[in-house]
MOPAC internal coordinates of N, CA, C and O (Angstrom, degrees):
PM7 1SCF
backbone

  N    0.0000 0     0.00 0     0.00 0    0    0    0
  C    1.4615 1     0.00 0     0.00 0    1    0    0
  C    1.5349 1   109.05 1     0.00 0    2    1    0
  O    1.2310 1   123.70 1   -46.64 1    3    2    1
  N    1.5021 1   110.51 1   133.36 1    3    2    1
  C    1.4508 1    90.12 1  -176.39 1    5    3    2
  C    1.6288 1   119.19 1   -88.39 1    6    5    3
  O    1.2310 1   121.45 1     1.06 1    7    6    5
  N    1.5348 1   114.83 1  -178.94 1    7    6    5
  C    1.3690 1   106.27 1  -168.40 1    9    7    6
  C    1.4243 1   101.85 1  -130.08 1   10    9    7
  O    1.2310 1   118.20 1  -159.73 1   11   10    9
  N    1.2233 1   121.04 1    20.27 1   11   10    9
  C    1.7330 1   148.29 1  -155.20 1   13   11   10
  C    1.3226 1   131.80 1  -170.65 1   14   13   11
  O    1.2310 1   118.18 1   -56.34 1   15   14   13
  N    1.1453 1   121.07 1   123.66 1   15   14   13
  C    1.4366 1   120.99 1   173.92 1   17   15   14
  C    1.7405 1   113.39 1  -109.27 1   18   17   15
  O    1.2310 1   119.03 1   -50.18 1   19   18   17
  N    1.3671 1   119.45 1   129.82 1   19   18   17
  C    1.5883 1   116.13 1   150.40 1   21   19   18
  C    1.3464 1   115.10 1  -110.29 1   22   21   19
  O    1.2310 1   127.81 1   -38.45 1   23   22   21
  N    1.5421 1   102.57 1   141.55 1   23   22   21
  C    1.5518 1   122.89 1  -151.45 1   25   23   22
  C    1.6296 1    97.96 1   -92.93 1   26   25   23
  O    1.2310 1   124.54 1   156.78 1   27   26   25
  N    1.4355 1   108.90 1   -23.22 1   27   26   25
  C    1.6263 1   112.99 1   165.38 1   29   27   26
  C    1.4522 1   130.77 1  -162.98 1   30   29   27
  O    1.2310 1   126.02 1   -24.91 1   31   30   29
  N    1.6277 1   106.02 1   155.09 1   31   30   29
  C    1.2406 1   105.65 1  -154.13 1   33   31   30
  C    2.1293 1   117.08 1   -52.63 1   34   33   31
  O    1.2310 1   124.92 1   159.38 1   35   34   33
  N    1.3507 1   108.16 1   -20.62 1   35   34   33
  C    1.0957 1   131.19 1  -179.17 1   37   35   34
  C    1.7147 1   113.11 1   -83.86 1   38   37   35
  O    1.2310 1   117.92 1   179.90 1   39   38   37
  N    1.2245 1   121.57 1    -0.10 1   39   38   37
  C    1.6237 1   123.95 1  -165.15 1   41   39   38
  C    1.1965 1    97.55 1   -74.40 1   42   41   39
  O    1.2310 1   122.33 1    -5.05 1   43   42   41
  N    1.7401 1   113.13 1   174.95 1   43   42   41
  C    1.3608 1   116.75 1  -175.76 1   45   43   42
  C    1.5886 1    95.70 1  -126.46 1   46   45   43
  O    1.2310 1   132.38 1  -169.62 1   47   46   45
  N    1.0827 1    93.69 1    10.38 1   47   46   45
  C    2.1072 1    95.17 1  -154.66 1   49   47   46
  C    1.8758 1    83.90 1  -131.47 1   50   49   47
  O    1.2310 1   130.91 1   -22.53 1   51   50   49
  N    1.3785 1    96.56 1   157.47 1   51   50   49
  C    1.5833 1   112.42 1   159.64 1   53   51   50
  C    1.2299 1   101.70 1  -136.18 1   54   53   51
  O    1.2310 1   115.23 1   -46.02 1   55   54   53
  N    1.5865 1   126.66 1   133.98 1   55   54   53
  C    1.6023 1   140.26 1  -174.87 1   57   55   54
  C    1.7375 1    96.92 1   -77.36 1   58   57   55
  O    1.2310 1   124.94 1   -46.21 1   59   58   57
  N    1.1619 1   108.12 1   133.79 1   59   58   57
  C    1.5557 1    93.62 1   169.56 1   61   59   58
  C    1.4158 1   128.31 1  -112.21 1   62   61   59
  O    1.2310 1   113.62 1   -57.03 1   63   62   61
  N    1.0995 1   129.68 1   122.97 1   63   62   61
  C    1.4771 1   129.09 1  -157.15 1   65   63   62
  C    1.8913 1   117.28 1   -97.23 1   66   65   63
  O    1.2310 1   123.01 1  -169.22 1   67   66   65
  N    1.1546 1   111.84 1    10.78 1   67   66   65
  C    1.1261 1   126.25 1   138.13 1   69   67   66
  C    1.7999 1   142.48 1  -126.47 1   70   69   67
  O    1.2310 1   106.56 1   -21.91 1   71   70   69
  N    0.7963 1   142.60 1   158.09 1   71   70   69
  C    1.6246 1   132.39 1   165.54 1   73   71   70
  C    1.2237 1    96.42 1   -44.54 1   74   73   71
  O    1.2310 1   118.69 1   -30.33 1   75   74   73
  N    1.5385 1   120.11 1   149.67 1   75   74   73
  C    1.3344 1   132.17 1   179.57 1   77   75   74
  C    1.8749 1    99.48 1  -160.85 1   78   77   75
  O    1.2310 1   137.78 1   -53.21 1   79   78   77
  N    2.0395 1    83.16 1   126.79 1   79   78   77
  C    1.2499 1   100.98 1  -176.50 1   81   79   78
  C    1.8886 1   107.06 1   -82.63 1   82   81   79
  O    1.2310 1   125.30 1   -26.21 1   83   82   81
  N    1.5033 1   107.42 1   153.79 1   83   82   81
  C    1.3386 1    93.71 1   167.63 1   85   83   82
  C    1.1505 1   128.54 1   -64.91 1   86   85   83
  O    1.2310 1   113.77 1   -45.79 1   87   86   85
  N    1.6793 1   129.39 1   134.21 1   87   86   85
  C    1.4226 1   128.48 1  -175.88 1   89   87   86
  C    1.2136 1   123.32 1    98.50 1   90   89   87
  O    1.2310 1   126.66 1   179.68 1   91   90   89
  N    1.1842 1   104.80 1    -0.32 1   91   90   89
  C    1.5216 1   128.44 1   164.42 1   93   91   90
  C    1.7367 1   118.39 1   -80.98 1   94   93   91
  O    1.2310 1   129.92 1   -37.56 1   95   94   93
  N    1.2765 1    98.48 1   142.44 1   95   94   93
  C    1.9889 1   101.72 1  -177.55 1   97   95   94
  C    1.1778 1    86.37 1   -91.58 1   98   97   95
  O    1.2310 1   125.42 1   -46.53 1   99   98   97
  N    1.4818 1   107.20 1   133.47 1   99   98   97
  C    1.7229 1   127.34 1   163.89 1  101   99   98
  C    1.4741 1   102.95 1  -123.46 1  102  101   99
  O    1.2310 1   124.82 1   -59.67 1  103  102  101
  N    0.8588 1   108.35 1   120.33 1  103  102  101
  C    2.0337 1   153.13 1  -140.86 1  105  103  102
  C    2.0976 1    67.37 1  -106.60 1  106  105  103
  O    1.2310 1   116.30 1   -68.49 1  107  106  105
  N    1.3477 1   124.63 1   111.51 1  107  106  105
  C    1.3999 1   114.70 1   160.92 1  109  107  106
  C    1.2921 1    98.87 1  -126.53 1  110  109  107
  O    1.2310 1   116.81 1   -54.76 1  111  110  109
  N    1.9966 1   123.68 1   125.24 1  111  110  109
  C    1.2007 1   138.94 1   174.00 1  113  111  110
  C    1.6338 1   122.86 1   -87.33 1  114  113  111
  O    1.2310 1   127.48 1   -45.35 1  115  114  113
  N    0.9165 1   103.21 1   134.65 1  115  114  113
  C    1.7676 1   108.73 1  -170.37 1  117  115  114
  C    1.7743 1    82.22 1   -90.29 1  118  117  115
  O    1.2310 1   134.65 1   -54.24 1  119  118  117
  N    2.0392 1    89.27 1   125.76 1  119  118  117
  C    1.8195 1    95.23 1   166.36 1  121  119  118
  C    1.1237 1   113.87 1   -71.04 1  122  121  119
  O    1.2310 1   116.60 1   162.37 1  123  122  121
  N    1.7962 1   124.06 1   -17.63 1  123  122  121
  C    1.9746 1    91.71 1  -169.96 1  125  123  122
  C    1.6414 1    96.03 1  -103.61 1  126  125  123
  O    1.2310 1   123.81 1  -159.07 1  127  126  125
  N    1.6357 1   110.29 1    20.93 1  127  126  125
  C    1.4835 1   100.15 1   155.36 1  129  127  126
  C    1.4622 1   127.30 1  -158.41 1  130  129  127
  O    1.2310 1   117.69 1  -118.61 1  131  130  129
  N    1.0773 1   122.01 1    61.39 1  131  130  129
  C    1.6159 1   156.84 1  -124.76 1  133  131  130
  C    1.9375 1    89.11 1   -65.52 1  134  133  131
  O    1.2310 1   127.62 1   151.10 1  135  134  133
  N    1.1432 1   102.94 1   -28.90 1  135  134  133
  C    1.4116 1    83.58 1  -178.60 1  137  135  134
  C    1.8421 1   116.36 1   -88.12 1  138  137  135
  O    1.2310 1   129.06 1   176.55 1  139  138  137
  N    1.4676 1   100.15 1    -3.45 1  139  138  137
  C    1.6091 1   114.38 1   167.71 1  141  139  138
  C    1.1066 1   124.73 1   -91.20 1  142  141  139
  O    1.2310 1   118.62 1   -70.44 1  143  142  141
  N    1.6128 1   120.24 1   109.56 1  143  142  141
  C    1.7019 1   122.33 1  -150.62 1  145  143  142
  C    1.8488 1    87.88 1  -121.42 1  146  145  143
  O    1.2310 1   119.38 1     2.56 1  147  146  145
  N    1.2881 1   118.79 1  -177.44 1  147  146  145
  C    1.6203 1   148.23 1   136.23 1  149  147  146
  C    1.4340 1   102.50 1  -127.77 1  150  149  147
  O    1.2310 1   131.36 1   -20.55 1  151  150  149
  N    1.7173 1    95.68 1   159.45 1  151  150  149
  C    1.1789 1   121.89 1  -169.60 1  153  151  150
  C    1.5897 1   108.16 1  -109.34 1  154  153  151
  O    1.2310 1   115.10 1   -86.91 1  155  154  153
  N    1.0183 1   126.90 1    93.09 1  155  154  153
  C    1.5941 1   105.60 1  -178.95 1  157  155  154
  C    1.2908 1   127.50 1  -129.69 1  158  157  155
  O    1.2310 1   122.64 1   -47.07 1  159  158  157
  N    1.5099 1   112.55 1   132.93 1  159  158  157
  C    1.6908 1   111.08 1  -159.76 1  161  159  158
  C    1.9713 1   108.90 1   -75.10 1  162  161  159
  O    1.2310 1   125.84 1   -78.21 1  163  162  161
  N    1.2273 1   106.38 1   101.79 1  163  162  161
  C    1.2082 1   102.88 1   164.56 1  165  163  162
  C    1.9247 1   129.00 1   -53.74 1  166  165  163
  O    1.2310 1   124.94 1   -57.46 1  167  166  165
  N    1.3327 1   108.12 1   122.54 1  167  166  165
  C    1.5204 1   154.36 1   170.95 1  169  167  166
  C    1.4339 1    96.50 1   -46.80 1  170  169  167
  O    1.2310 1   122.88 1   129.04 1  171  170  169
  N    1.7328 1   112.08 1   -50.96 1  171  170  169
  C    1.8615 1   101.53 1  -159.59 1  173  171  170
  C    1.0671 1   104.57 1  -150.42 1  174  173  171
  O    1.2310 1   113.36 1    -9.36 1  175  174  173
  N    1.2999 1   130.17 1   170.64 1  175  174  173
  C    1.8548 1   126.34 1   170.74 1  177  175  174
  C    1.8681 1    84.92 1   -71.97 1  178  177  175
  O    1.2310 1   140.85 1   -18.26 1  179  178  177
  N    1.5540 1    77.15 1   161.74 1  179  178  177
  C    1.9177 1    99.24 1   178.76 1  181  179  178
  C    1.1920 1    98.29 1  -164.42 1  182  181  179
  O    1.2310 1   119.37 1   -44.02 1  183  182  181
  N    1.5406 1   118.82 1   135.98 1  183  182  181
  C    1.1731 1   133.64 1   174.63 1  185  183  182
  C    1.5381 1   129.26 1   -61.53 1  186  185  183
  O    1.2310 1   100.79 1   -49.58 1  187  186  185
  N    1.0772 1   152.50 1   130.42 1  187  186  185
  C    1.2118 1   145.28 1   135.03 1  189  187  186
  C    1.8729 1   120.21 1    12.09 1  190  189  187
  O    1.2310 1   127.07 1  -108.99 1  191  190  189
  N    1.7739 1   104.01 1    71.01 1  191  190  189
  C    2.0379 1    88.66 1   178.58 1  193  191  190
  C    1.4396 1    98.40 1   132.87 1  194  193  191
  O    1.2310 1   122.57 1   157.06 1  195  194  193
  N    1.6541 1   112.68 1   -22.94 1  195  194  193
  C    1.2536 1   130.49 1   171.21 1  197  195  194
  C    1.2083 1   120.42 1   -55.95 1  198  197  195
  O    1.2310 1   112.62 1   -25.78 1  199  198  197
  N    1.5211 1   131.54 1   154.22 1  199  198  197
  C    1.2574 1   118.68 1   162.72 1  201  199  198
  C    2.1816 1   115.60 1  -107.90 1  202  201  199
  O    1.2310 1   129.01 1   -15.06 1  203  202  201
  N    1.0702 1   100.24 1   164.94 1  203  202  201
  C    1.5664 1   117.00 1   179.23 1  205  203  202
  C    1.3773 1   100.95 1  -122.44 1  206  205  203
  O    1.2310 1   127.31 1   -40.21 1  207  206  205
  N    1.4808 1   103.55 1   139.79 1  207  206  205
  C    1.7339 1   118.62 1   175.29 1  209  207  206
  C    1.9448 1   100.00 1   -74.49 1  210  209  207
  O    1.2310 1   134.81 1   -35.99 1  211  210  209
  N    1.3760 1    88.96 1   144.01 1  211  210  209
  C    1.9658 1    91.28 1  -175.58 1  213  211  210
  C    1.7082 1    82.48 1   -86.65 1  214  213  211
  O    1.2310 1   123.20 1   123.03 1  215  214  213
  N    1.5291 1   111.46 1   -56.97 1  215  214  213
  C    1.4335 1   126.58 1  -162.88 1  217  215  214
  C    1.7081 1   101.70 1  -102.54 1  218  217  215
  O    1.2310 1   127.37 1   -17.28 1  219  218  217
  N    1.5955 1   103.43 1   162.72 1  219  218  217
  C    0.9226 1   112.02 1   155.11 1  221  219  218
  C    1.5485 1   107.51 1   -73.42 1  222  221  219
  O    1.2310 1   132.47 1   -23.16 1  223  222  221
  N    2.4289 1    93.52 1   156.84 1  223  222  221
  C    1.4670 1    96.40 1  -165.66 1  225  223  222
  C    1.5148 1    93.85 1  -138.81 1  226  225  223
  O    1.2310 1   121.64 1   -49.84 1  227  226  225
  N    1.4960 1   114.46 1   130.16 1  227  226  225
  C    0.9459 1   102.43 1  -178.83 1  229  227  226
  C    1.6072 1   123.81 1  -101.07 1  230  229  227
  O    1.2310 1   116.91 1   -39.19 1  231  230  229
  N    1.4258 1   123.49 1   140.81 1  231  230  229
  C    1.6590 1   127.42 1  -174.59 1  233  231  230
  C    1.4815 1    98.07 1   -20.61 1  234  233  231
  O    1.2310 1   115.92 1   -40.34 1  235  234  233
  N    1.5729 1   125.36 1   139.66 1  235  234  233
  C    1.0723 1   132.09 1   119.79 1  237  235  234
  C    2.1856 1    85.63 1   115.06 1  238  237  235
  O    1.2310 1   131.93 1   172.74 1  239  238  237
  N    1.3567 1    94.57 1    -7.26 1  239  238  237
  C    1.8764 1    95.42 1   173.35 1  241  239  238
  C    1.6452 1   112.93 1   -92.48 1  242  241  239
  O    1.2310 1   127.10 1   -34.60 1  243  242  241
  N    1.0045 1   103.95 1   145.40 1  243  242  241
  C    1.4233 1   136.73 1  -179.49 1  245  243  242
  C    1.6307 1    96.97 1   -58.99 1  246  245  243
  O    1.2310 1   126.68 1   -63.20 1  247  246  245
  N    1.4273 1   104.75 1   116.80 1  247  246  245
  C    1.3674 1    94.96 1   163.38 1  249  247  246
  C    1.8280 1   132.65 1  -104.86 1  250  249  247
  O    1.2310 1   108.42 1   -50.39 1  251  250  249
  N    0.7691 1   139.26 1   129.61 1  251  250  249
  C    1.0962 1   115.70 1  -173.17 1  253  251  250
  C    1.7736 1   121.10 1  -119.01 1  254  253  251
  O    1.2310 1   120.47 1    -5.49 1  255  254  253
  N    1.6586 1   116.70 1   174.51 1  255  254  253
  C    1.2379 1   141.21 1  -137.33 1  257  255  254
  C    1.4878 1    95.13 1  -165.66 1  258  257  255
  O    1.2310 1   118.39 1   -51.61 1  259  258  257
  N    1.1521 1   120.68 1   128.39 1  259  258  257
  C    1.9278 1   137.90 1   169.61 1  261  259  258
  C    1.4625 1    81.74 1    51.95 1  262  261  259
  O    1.2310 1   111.75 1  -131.22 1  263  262  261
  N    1.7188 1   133.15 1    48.78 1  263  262  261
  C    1.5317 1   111.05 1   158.21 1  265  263  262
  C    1.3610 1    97.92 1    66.15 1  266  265  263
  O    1.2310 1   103.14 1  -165.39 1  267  266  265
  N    1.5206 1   148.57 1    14.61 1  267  266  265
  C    1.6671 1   156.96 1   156.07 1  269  267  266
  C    1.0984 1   115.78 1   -94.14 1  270  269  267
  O    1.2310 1   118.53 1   -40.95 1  271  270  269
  N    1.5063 1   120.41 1   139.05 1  271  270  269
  C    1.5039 1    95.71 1   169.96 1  273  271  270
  C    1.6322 1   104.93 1   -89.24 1  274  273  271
  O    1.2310 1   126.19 1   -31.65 1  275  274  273
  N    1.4770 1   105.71 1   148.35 1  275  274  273
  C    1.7049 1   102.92 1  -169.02 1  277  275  274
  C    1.7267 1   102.19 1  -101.39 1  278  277  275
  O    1.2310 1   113.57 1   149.68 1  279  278  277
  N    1.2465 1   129.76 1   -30.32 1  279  278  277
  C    1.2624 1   142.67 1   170.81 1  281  279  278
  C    1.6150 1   115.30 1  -169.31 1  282  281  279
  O    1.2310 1   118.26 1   -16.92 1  283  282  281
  N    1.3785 1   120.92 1   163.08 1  283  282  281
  C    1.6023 1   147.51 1   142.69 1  285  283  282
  C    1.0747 1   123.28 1   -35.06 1  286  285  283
  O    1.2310 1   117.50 1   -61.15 1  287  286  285
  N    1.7565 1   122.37 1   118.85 1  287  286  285
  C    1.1263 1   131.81 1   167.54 1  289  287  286
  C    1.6041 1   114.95 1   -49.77 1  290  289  287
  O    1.2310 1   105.05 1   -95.07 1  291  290  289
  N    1.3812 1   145.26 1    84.93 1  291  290  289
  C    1.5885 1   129.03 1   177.91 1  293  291  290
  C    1.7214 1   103.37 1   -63.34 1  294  293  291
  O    1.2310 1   110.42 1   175.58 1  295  294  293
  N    1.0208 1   135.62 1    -4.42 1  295  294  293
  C    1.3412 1   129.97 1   178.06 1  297  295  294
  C    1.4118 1   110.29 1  -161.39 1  298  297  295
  O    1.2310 1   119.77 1   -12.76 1  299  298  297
  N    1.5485 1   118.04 1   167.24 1  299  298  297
  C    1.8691 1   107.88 1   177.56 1  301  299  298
  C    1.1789 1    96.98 1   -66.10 1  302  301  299
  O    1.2310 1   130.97 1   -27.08 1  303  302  301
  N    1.7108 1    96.44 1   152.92 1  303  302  301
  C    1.7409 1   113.83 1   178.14 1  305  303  302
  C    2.0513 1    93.84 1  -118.95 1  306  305  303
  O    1.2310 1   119.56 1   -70.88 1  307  306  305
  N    1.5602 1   118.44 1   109.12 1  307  306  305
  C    1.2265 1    83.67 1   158.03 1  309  307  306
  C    1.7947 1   118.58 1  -114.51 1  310  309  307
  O    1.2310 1   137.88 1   -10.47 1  311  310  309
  N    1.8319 1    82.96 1   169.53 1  311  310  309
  C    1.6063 1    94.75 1   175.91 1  313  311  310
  C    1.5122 1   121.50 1    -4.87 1  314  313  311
  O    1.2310 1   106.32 1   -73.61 1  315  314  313
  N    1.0253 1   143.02 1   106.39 1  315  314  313
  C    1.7244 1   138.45 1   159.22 1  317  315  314
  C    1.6507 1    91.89 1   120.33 1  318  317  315
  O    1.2310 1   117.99 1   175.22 1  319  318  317
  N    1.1566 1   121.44 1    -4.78 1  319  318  317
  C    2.2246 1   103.35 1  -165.32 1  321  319  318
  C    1.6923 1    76.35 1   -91.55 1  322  321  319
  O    1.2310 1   135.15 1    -9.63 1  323  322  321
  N    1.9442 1    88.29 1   170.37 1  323  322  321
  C    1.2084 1   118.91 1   165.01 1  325  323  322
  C    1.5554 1   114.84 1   -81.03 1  326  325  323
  O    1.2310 1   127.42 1   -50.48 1  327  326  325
  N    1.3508 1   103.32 1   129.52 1  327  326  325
  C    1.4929 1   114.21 1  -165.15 1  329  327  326
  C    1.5069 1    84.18 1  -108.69 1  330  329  327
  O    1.2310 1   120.59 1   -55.82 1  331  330  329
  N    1.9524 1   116.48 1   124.18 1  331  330  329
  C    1.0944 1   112.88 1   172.84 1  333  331  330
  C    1.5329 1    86.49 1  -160.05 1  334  333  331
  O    1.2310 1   125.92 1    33.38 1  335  334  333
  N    1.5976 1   106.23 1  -146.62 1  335  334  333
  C    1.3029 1   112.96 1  -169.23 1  337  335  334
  C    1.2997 1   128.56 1   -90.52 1  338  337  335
  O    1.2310 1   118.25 1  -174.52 1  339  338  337
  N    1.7325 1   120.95 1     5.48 1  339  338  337
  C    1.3762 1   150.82 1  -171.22 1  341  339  338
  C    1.8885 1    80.74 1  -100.70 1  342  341  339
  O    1.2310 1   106.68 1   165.55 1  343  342  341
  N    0.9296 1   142.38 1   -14.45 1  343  342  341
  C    1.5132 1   127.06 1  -161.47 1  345  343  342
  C    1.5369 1    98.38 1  -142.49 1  346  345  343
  O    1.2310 1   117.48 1   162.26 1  347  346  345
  N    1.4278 1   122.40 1   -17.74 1  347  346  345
  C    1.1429 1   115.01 1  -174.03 1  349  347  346
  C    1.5854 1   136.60 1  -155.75 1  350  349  347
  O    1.2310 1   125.06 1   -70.49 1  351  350  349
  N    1.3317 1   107.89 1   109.51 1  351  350  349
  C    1.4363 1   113.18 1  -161.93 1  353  351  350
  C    1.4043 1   114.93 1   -59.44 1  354  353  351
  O    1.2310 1   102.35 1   -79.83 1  355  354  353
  N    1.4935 1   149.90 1   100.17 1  355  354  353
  C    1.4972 1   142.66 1   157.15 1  357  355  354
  C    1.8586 1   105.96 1   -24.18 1  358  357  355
  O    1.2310 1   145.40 1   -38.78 1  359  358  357
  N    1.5166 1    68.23 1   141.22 1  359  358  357
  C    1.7860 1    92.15 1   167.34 1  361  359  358
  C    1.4777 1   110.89 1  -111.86 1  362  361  359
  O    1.2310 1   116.73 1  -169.87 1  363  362  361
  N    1.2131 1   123.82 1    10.13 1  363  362  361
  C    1.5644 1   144.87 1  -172.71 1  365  363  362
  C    1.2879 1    99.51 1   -71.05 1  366  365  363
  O    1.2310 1   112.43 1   134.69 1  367  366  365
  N    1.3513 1   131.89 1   -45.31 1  367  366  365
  C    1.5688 1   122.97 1  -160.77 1  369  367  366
  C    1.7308 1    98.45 1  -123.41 1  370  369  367
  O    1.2310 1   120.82 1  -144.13 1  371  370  369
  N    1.5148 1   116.04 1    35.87 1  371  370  369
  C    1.1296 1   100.52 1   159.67 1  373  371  370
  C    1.8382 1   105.08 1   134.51 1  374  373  371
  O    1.2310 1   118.99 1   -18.34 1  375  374  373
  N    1.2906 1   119.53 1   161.66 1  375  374  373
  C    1.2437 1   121.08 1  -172.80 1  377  375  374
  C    1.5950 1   114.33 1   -63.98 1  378  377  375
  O    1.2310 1   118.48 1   -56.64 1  379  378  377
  N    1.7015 1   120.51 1   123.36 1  379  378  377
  C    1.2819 1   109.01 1  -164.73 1  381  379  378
  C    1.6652 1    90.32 1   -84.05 1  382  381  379
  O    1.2310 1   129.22 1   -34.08 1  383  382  381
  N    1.5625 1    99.84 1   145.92 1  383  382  381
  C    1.6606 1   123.11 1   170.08 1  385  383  382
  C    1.9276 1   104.02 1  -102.77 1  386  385  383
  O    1.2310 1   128.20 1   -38.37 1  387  386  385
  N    1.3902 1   101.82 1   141.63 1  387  386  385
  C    1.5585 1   107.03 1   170.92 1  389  387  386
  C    1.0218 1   109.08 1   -80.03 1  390  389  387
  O    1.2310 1   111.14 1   -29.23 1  391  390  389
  N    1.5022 1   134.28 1   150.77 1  391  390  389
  C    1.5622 1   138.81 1   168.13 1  393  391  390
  C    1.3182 1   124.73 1  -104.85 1  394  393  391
  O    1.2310 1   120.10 1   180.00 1  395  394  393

């Protein structure tokens, strides 16, 4: 059963649709092909709505969501961590600047 959805074949993130402890396999299903999953060992607990890195990400890359980029790596993200706002600046409220 999966415990994750990616919204596209190009994402960097999988949404996770349950709480997930670290060290746990999260089973993440691609919606436009539900029977096409990854397996990926989660890094950290993550909440319910959260996202998980599919790939490693490196500082200062574009991450993306629906094939968009949704925000900036502020630090490396790897494979399995919780990708949130401790790791990642939104591009939602405006053009991200480097510091």
């Amino acid at each position: 059963m999966p415990k994750g959805l990616i919204h596209s074949k190009d994402d960097d993130v999988c949404v996770v649709t349950n709480d997930v402890k670290k060290g746990d396999e999260v089973i993440c299903a691609y919606l436009e092909n539900p029977s096409s999953y990854v397996i990926i060992k989660s890094e950290d607990d993550i909440p319910l709505g959260h996202k998980i890195a599919l790939r490693d990400i490196k500082k200062g890359e574009k991450v993306l969501k629906y094939s968009r980029p949704i925000g900036v790596a502020i630090s490396d993200i790897r494979k399995g961590e919780h990708v949130h706002t401790h790791n990642l600046k939104s591009l939602r409220w405006g053009k991200w600047q480097s510091q």
